[in-house]
C-alpha positions in Angstrom: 12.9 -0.8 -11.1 11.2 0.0 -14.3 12.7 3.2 -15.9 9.2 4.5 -17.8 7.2 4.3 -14.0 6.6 7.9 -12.2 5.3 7.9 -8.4 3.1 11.0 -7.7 0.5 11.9 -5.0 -3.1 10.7 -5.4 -6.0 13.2 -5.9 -9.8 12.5 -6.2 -9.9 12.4 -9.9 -7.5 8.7 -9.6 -10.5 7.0 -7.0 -11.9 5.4 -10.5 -8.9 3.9 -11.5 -7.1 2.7 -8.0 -10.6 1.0 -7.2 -10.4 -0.4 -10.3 -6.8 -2.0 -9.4 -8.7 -2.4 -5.7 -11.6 -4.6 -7.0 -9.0 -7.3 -9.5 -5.9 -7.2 -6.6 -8.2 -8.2 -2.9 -11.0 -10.6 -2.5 -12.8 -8.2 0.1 -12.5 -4.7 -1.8 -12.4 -1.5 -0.4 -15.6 0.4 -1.7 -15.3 3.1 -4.0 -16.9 5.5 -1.2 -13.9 4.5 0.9 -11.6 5.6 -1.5 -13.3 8.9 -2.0 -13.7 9.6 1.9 -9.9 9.1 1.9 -9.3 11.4 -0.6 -11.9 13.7 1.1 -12.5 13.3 4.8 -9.4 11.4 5.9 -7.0 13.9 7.3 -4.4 11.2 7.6 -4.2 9.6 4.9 -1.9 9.9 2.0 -1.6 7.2 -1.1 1.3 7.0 -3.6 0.5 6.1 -7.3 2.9 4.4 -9.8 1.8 5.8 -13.1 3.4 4.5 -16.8 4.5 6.3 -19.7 0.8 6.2 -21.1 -0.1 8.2 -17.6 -2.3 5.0 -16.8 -2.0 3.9 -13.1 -0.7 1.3 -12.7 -0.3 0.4 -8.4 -1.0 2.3 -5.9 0.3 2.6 -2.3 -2.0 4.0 0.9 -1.1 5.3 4.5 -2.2 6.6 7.4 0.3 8.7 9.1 -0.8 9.8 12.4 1.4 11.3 15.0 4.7 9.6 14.7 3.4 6.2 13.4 2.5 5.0 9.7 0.3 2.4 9.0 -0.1 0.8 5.6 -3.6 0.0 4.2 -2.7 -1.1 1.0 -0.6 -2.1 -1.8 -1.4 -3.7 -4.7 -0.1 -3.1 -8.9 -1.8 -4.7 -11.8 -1.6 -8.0 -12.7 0.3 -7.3 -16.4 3.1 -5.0 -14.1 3.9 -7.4 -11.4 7.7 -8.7 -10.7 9.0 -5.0 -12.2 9.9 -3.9 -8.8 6.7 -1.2 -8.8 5.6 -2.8 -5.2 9.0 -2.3 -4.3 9.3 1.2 -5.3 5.6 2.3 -4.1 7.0 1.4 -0.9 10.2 2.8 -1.5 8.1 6.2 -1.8 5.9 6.1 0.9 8.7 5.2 3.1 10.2 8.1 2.0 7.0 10.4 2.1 6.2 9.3 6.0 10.2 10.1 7.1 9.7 13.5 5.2 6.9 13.7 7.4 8.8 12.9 10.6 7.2 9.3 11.3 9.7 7.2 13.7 7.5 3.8 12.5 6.0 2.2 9.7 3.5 -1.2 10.2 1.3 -3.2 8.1 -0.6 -6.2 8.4 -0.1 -9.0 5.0 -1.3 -12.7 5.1 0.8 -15.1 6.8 0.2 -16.9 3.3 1.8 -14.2 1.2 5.2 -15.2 1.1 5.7 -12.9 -2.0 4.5 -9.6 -0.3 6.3 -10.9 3.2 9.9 -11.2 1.0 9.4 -7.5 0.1 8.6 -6.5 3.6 11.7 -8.3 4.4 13.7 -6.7 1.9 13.0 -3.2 3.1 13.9 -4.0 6.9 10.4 -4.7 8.1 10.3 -7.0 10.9 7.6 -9.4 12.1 5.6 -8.1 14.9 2.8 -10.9 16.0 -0.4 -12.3 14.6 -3.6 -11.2 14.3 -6.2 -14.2 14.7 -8.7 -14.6 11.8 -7.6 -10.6 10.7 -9.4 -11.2 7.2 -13.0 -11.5 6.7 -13.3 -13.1 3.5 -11.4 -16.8 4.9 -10.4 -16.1 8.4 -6.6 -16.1 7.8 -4.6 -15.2 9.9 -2.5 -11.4 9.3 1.4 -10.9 10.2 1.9 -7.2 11.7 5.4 -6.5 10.3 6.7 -3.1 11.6 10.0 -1.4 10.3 11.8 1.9 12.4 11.9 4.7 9.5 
């Protein structure tokens, strides 16, 4: 873990720079709307931001927590901050944020080809779950559910 990285709740003034993170990290991009109607409109949602000692964001973590169930959305951290353990920790956080809010499971869906993000998963006790044919639009890979009990 990187000792100069803070983890703080997301507000609407962040949507800039996470979709900023959003547009270099995924091929098929959430829009910058979608950010702002999760900031606004979404009553379950709740991201996590890993912010430097320059109070630049670096990664950013979101979740839907509804009833007892989290669901991730997505992960990602800038390209110049990866392999510092800040996926790790976002993670870390929002597990920590969804048992504070008395969530019994947390699930996600990653590419079957992302062996990095799948290691991490791992790490944390998440468990693989099934496959989800042709989950992502952009190439028609396959997803991996991975669930973890929280």
């Amino acid at each position: 873990m990187s000792s100069n990285v803070t983890y703080r709740k997301m507000v609407s003034d962040d949507v800039p720079a996470v979709y900023e993170i959003e547009l270099a990290t995924f091929p098929t991009p959430w829009t910058l709307d979608s950010f702002y109607y999760e900031m606004h409109e979404n009553q379950y949602a709740h991201y996590v931001l890993a912010v430097d000692e320059y109070n630049s964001i670096i990664g950013f973590c979101g979740m839907w927590m509804v009833i007892d169930a989290t669901q991730i959305t997505n992960v990602a951290v800038i390209e110049a901050a990866r392999g510092r353990g800040i996926g790790e920790e976002l993670m870390r956080e929002a597990m920590r944020i969804a048992r504070q809010h008395e969530m019994e499971v947390m699930s996600l869906e990653v590419r079957v080809t992302n062996t990095v993000a799948q290691n991490l998963y791992r790490k944390l006790d998440f468990q693989d779950g099934g496959i989800r044919k042709g989950y992502y639009t952009d190439n028609g890979e396959d997803a991996l559910v991975m669930w973890v009990n929280l």
